[in-house]
PyMOL Python script that loads the backbone (N, CA, C, O; Angstrom):
from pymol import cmd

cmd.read_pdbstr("""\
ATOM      1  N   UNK A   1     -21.193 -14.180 -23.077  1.00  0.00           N
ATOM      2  CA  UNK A   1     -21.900 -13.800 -21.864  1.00  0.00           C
ATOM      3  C   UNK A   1     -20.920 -13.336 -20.789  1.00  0.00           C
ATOM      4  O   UNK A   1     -21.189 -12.252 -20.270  1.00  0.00           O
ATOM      5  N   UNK A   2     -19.795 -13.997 -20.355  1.00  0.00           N
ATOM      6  CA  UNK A   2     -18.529 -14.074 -19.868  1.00  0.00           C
ATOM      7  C   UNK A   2     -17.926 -11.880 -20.173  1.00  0.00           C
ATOM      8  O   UNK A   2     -17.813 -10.922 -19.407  1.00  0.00           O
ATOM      9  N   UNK A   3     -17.794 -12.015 -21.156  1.00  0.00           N
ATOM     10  CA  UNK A   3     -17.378 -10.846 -21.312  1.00  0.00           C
ATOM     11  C   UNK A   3     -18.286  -9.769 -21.138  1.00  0.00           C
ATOM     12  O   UNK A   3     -17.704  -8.823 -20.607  1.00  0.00           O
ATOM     13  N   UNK A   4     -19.300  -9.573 -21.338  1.00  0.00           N
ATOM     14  CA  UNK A   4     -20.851  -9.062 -20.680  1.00  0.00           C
ATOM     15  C   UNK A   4     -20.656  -8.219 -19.066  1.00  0.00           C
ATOM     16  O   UNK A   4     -20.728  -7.136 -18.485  1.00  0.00           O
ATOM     17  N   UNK A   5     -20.393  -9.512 -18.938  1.00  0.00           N
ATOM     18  CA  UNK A   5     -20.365  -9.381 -17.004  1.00  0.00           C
ATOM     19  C   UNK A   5     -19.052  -8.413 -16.512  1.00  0.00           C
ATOM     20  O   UNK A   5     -19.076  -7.781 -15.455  1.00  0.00           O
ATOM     21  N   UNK A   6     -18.062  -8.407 -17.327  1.00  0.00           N
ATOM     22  CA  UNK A   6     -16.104  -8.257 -16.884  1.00  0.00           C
ATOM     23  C   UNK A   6     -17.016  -7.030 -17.862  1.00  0.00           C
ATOM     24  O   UNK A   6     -17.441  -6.478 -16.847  1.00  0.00           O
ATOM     25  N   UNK A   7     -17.615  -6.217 -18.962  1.00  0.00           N
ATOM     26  CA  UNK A   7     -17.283  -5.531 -18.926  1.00  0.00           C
ATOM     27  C   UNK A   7     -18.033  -4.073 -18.411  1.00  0.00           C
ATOM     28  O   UNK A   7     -17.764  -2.872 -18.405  1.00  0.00           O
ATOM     29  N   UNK A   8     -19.312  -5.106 -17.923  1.00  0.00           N
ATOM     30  CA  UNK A   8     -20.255  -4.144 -16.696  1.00  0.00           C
ATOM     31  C   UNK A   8     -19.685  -3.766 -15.471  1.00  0.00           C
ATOM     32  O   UNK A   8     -19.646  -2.667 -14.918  1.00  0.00           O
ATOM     33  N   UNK A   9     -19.163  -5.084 -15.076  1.00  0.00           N
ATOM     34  CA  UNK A   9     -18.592  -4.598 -13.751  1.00  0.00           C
ATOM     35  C   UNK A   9     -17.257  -3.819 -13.759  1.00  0.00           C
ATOM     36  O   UNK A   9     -16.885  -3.351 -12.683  1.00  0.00           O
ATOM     37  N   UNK A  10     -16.525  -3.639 -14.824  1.00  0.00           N
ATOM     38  CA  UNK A  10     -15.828  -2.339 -14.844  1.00  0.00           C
ATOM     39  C   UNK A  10     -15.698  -1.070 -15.268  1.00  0.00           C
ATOM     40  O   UNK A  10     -14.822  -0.206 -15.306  1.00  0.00           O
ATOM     41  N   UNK A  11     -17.513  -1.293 -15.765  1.00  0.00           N
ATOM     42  CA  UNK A  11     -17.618   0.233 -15.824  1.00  0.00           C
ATOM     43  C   UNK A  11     -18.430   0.386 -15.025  1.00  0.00           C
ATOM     44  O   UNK A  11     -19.139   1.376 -15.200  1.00  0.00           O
ATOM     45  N   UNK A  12     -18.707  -0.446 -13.851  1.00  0.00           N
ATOM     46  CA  UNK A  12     -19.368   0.276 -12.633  1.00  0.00           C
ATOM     47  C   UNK A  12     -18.378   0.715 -11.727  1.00  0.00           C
ATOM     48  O   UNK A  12     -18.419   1.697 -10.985  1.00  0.00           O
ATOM     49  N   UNK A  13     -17.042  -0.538 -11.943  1.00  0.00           N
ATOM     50  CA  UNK A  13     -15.757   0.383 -11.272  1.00  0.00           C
ATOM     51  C   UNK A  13     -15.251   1.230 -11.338  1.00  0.00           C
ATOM     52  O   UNK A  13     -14.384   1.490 -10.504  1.00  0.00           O
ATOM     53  N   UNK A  14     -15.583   2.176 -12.487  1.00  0.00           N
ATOM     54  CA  UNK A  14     -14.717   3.040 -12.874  1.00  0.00           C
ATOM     55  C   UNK A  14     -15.778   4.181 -12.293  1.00  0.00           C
ATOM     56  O   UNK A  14     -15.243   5.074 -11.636  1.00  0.00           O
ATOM     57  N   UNK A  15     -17.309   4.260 -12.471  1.00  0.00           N
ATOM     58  CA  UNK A  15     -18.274   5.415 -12.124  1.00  0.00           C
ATOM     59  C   UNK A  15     -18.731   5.273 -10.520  1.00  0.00           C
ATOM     60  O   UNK A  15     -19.656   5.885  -9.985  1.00  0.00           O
ATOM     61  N   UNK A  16     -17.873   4.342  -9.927  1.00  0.00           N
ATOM     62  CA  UNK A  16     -18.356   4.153  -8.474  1.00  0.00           C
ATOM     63  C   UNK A  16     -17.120   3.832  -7.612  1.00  0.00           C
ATOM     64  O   UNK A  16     -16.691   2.681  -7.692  1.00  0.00           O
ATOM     65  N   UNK A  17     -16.563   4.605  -6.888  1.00  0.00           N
ATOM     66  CA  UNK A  17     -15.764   4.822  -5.821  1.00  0.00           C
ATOM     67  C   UNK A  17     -16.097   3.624  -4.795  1.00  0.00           C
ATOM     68  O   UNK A  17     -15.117   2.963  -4.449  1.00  0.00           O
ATOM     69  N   UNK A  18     -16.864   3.398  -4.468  1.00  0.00           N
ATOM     70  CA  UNK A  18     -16.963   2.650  -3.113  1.00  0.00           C
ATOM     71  C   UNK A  18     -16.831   1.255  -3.591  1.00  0.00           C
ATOM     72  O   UNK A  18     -16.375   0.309  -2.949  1.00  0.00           O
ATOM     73  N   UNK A  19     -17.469   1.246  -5.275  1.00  0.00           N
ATOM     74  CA  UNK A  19     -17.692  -0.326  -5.969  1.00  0.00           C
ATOM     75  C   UNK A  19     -15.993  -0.745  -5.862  1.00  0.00           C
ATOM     76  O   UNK A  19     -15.444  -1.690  -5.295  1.00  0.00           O
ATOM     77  N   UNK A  20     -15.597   0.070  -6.436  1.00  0.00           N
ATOM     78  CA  UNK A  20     -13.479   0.576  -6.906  1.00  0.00           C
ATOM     79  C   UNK A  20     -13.117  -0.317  -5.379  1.00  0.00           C
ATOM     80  O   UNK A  20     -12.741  -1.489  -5.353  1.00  0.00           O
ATOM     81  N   UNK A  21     -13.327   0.526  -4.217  1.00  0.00           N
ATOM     82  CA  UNK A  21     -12.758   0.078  -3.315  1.00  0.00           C
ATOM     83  C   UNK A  21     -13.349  -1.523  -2.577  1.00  0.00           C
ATOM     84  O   UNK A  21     -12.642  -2.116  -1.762  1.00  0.00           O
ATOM     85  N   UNK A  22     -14.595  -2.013  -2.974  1.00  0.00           N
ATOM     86  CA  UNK A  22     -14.606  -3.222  -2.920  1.00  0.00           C
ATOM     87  C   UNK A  22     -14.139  -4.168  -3.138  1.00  0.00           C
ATOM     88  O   UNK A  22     -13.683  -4.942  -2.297  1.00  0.00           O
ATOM     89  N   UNK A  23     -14.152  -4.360  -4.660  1.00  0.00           N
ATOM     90  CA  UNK A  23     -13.089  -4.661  -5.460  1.00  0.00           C
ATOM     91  C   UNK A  23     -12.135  -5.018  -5.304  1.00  0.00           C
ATOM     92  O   UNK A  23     -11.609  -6.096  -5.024  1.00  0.00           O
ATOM     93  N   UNK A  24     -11.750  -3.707  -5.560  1.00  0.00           N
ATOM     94  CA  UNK A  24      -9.905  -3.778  -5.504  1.00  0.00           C
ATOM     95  C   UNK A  24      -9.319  -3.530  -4.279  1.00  0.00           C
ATOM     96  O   UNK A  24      -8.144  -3.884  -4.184  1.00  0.00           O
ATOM     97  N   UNK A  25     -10.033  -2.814  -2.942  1.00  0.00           N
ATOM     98  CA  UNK A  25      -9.345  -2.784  -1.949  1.00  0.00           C
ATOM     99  C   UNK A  25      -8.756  -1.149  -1.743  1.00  0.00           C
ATOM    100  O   UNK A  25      -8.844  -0.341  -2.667  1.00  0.00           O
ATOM    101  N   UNK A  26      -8.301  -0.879  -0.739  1.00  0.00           N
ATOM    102  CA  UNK A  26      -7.724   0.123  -0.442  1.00  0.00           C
ATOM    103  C   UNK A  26      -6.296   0.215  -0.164  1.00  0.00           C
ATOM    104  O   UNK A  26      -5.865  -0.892   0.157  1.00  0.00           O
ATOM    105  N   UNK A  27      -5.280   1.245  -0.169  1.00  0.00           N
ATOM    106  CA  UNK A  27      -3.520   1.134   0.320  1.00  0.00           C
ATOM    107  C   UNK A  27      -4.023   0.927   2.229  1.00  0.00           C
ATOM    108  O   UNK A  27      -5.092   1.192   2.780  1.00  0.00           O
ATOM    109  N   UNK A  28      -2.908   0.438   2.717  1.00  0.00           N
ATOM    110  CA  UNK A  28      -2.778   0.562   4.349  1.00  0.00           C
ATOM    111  C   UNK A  28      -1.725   0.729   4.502  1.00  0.00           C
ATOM    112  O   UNK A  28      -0.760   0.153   4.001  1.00  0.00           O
ATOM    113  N   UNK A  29      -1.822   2.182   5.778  1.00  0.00           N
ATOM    114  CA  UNK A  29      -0.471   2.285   5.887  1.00  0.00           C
ATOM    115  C   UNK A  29      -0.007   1.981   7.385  1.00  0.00           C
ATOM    116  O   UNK A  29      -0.495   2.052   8.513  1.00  0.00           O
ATOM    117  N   UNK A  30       1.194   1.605   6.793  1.00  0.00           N
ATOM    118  CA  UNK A  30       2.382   0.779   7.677  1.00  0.00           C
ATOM    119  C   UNK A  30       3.643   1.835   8.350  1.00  0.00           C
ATOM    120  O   UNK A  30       4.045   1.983   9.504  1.00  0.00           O
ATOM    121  N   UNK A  31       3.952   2.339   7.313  1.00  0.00           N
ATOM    122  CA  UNK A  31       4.324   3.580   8.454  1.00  0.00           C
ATOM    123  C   UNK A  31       3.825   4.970   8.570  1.00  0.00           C
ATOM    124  O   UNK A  31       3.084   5.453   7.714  1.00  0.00           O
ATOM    125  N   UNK A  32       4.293   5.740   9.810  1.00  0.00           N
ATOM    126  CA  UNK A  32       3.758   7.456   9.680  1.00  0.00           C
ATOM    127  C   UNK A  32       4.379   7.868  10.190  1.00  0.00           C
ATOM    128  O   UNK A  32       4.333   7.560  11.381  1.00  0.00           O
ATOM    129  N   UNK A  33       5.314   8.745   9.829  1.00  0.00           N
ATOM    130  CA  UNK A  33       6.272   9.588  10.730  1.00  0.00           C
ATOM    131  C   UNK A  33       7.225   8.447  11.053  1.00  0.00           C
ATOM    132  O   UNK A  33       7.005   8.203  12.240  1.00  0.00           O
ATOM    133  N   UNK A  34       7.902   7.857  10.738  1.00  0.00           N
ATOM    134  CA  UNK A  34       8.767   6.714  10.572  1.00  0.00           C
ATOM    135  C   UNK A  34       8.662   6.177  12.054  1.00  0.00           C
ATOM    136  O   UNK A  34       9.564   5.893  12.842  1.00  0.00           O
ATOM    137  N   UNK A  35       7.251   6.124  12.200  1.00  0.00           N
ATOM    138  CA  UNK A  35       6.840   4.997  13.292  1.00  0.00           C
ATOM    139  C   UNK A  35       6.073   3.845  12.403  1.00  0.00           C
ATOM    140  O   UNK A  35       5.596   4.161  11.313  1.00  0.00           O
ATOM    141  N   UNK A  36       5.948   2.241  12.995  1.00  0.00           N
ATOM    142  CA  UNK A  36       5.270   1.615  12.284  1.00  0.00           C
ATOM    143  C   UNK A  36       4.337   1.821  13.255  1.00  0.00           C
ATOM    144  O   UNK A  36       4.257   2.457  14.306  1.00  0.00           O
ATOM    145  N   UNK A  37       3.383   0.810  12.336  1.00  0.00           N
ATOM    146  CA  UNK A  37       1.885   0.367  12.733  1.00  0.00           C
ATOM    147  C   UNK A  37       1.959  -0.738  12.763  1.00  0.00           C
ATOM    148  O   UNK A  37       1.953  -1.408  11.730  1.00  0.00           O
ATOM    149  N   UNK A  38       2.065  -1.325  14.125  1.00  0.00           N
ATOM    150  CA  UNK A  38       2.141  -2.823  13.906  1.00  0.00           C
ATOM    151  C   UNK A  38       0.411  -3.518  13.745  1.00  0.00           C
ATOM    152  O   UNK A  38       0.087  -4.498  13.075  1.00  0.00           O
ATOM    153  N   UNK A  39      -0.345  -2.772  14.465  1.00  0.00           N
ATOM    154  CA  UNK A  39      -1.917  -3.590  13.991  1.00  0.00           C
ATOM    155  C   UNK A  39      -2.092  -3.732  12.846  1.00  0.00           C
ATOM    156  O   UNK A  39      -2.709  -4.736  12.489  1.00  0.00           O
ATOM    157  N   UNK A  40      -1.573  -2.701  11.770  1.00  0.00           N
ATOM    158  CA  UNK A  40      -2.089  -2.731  10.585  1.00  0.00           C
ATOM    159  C   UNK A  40      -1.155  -3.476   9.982  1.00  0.00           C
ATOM    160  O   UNK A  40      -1.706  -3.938   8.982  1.00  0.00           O
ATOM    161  N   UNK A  41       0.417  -4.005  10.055  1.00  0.00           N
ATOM    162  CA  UNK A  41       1.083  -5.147   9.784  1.00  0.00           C
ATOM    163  C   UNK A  41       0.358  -6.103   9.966  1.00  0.00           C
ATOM    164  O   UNK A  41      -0.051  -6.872   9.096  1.00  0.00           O
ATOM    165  N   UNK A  42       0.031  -6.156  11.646  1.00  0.00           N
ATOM    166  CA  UNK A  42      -0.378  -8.021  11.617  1.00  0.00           C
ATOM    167  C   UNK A  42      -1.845  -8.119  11.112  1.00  0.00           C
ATOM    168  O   UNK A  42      -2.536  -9.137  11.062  1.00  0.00           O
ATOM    169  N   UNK A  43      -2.147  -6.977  10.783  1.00  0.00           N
ATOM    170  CA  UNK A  43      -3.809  -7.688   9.770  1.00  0.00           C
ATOM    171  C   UNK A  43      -2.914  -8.026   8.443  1.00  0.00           C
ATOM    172  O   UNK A  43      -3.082  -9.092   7.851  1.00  0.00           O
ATOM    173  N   UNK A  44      -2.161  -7.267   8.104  1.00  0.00           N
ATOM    174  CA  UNK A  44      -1.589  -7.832   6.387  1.00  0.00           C
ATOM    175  C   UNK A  44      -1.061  -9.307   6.835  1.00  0.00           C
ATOM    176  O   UNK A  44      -1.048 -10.198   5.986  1.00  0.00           O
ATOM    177  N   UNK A  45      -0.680  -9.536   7.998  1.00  0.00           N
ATOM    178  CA  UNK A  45       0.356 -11.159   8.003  1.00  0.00           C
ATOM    179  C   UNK A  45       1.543 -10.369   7.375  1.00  0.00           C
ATOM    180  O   UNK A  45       1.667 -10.695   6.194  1.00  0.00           O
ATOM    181  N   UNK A  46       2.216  -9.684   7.666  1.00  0.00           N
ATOM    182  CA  UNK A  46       3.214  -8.735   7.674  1.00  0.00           C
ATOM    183  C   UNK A  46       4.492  -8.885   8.150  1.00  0.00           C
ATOM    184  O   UNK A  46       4.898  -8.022   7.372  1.00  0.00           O
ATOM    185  N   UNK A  47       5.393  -9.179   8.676  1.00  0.00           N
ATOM    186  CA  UNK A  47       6.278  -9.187   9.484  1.00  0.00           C
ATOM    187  C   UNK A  47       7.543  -7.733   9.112  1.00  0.00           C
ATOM    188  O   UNK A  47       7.765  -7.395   7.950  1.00  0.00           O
ATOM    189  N   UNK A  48       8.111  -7.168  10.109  1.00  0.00           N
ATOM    190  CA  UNK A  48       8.674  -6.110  10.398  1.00  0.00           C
ATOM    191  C   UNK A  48       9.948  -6.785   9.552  1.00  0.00           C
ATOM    192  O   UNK A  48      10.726  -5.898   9.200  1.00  0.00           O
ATOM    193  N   UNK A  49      10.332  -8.009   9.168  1.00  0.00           N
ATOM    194  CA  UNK A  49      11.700  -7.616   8.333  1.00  0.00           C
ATOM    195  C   UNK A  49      11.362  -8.185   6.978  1.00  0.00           C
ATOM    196  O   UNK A  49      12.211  -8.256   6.090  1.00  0.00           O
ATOM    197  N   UNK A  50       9.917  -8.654   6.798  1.00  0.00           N
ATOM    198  CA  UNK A  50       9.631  -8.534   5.319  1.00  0.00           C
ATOM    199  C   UNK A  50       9.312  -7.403   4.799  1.00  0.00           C
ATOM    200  O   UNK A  50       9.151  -7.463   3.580  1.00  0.00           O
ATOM    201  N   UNK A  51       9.108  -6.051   5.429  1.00  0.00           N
ATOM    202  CA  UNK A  51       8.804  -4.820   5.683  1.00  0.00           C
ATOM    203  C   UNK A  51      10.188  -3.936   5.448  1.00  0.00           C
ATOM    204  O   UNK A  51      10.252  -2.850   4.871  1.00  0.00           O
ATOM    205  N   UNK A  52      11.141  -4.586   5.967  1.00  0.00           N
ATOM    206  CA  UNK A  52      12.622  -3.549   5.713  1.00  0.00           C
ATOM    207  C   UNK A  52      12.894  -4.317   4.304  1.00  0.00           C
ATOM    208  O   UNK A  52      13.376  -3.843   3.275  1.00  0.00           O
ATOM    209  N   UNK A  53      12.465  -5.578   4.549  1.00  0.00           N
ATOM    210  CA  UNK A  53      13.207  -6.161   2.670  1.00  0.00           C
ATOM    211  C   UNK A  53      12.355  -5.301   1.798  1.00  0.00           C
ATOM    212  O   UNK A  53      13.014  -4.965   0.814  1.00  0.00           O
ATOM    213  N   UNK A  54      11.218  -4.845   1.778  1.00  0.00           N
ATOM    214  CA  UNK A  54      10.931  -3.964   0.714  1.00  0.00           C
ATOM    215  C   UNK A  54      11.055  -2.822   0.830  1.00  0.00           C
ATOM    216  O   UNK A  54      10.429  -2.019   0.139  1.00  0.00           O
ATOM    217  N   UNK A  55      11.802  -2.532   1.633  1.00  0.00           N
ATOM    218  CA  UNK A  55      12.299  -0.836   2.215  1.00  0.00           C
ATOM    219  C   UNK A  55      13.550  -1.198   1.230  1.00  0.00           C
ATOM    220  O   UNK A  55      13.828  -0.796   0.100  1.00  0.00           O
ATOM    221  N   UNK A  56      13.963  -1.790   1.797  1.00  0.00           N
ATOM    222  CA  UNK A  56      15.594  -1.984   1.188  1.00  0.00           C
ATOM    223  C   UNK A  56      15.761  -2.330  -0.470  1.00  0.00           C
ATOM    224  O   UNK A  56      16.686  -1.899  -1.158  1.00  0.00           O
ATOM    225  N   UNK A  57      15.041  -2.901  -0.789  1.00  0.00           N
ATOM    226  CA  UNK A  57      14.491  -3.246  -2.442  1.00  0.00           C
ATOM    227  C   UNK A  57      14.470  -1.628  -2.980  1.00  0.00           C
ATOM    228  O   UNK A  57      15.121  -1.254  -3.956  1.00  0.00           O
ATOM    229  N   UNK A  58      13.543  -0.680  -2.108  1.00  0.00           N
ATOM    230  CA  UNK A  58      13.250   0.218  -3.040  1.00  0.00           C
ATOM    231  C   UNK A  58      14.885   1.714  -2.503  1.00  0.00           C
ATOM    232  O   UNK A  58      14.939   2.924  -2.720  1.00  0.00           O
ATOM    233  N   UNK A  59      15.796   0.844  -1.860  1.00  0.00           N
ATOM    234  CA  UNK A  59      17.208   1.849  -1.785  1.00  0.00           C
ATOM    235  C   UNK A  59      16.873   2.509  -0.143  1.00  0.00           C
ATOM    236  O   UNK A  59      17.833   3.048   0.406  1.00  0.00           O
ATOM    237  N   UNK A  60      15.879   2.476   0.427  1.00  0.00           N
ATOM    238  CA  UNK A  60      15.948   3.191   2.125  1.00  0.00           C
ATOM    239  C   UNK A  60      16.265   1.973   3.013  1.00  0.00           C
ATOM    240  O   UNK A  60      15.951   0.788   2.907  1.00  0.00           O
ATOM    241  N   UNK A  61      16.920   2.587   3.837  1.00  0.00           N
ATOM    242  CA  UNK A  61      18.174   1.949   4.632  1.00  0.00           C
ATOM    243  C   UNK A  61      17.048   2.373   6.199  1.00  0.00           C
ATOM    244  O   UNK A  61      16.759   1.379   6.865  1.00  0.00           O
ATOM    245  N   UNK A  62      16.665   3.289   6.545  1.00  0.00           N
ATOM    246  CA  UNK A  62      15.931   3.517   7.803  1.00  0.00           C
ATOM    247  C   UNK A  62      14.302   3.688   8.243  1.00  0.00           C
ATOM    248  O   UNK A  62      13.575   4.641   7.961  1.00  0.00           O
ATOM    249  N   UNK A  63      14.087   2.952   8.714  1.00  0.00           N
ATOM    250  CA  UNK A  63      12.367   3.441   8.740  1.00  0.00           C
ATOM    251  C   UNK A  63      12.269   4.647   8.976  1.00  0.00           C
ATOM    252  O   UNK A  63      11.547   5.359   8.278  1.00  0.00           O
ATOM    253  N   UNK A  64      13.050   5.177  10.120  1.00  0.00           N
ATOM    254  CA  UNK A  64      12.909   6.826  10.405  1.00  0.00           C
ATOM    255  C   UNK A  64      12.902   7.569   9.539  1.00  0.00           C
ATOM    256  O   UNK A  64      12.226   8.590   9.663  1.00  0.00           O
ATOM    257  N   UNK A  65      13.691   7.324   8.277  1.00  0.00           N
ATOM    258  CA  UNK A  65      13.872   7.968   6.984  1.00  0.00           C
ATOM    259  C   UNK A  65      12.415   8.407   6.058  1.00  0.00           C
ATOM    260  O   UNK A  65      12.172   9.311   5.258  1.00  0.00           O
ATOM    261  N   UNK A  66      11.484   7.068   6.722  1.00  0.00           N
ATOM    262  CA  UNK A  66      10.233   7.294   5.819  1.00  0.00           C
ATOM    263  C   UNK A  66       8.799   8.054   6.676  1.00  0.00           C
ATOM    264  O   UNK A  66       8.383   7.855   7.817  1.00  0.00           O
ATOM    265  N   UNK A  67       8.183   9.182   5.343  1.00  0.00           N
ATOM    266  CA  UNK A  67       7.150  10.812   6.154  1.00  0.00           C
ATOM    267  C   UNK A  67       6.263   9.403   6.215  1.00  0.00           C
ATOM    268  O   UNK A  67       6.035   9.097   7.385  1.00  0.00           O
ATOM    269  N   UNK A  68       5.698   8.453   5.231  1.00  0.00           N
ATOM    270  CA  UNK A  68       4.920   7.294   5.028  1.00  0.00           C
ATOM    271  C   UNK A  68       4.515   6.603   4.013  1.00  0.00           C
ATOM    272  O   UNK A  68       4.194   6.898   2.862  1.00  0.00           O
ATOM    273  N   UNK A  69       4.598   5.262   4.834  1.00  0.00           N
ATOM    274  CA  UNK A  69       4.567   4.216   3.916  1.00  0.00           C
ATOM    275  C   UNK A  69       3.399   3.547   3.609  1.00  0.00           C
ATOM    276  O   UNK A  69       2.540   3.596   4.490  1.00  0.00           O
ATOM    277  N   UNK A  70       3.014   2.680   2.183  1.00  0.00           N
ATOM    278  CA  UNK A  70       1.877   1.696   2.595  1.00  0.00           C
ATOM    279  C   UNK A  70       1.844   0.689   1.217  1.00  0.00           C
ATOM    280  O   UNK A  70       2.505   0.737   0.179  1.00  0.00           O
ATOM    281  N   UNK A  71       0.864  -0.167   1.638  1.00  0.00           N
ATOM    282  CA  UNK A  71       0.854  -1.422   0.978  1.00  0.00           C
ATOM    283  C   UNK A  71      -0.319  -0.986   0.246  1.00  0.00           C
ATOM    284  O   UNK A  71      -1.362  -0.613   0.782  1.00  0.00           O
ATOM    285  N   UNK A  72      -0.021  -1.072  -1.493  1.00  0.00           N
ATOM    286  CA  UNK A  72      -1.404  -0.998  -2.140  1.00  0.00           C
ATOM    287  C   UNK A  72      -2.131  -2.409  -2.459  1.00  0.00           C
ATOM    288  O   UNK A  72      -1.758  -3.565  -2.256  1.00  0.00           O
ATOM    289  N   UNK A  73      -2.899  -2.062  -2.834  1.00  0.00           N
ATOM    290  CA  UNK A  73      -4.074  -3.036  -2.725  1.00  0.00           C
ATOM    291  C   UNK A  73      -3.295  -4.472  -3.645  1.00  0.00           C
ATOM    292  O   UNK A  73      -3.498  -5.655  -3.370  1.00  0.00           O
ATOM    293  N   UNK A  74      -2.454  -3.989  -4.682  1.00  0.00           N
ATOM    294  CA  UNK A  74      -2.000  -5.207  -5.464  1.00  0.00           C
ATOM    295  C   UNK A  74      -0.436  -5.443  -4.547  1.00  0.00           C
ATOM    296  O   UNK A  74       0.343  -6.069  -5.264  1.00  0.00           O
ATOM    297  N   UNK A  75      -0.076  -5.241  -3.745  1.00  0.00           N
ATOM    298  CA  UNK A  75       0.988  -5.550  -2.846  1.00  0.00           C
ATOM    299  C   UNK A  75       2.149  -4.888  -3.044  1.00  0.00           C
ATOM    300  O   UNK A  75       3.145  -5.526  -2.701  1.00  0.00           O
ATOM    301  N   UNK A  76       2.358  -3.693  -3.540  1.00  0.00           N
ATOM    302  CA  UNK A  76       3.421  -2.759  -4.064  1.00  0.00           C
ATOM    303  C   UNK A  76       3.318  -2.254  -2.887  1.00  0.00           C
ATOM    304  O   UNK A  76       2.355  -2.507  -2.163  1.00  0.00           O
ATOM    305  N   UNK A  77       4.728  -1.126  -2.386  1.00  0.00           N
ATOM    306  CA  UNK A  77       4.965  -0.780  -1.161  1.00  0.00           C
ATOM    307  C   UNK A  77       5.088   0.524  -1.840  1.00  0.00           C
ATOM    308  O   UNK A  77       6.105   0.660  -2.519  1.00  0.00           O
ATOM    309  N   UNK A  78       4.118   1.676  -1.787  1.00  0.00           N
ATOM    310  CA  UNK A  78       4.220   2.741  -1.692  1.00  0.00           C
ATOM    311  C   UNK A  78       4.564   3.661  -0.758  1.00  0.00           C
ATOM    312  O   UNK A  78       4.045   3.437   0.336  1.00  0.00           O
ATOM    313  N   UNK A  79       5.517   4.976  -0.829  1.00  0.00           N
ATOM    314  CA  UNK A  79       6.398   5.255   0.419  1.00  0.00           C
ATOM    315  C   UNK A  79       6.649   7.046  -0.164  1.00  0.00           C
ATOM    316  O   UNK A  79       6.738   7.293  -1.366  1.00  0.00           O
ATOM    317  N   UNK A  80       6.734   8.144   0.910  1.00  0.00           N
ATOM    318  CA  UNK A  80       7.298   9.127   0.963  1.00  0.00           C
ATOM    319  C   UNK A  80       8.395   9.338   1.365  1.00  0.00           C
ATOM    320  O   UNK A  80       8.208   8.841   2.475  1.00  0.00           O
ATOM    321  N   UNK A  81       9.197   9.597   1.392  1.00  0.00           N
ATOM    322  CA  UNK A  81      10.958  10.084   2.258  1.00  0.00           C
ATOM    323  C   UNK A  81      10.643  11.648   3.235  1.00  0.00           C
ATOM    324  O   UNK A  81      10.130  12.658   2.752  1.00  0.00           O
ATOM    325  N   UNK A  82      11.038  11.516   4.478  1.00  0.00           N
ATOM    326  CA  UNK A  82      10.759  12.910   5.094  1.00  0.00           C
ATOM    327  C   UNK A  82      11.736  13.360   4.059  1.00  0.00           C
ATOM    328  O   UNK A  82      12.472  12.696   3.331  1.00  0.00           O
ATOM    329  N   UNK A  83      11.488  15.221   4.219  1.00  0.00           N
ATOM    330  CA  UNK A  83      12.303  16.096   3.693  1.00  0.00           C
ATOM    331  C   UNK A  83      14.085  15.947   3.979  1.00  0.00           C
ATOM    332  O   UNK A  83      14.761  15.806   2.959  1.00  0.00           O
ATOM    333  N   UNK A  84      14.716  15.972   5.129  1.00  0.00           N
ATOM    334  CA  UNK A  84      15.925  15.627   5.171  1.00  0.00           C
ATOM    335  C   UNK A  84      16.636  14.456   5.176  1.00  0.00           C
ATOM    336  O   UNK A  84      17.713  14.313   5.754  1.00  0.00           O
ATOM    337  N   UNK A  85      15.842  13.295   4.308  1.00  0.00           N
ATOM    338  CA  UNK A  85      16.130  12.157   3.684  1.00  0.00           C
ATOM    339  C   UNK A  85      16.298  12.127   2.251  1.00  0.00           C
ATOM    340  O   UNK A  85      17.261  11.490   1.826  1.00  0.00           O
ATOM    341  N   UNK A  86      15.376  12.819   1.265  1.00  0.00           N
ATOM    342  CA  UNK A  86      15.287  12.617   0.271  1.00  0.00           C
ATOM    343  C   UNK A  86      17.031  13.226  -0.008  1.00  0.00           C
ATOM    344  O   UNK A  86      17.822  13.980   0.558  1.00  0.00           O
ATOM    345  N   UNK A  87      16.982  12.221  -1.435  1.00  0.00           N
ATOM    346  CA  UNK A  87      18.097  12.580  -2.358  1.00  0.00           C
ATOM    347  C   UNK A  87      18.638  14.042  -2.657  1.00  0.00           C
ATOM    348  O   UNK A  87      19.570  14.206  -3.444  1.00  0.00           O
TER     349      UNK A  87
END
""", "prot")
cmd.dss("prot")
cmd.show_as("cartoon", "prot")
cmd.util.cbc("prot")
cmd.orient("prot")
């Protein structure tokens, strides 16, 4: 019965966008134009240097460095490099 349920409700996740984002949530982003967002930090419970530790994890050294950043829904820090940053 158990498996019934897990495998309706992911194929309603998969044919329904809004179900998807219930679910699982949406990315928020934390930076733009290598300004932060601090509202949208302190809704995550965020803090600005647990924020450079995963800057720094993924090799960027400057927030200014980043076009934008964000937190996906499973807590990975997804990020762009402006153009005269990248490698």
């Amino acid at each position: 019965m158990r498996y019934i349920a897990i495998i309706t409700l992911e194929y309603i996740q998969v044919k329904s966008n809004a179900f998807e984002k219930f679910l699982t949530g949406k990315s928020k982003i934390v930076i733009q134009n290598g300004q932060l967002d601090i509202k949208t930090l302190k809704k995550l419970r965020l803090t600005v240097d647990q924020l450079e530790i995963r800057l720094r994890n993924q090799g960027i050294t400057s927030i200014q460095d980043v076009k934008t950043a964000t937190i996906e829904p499973n807590g990975q820090l997804g990020y762009e490099l402006k153009n005269d940053a990248k490698p």
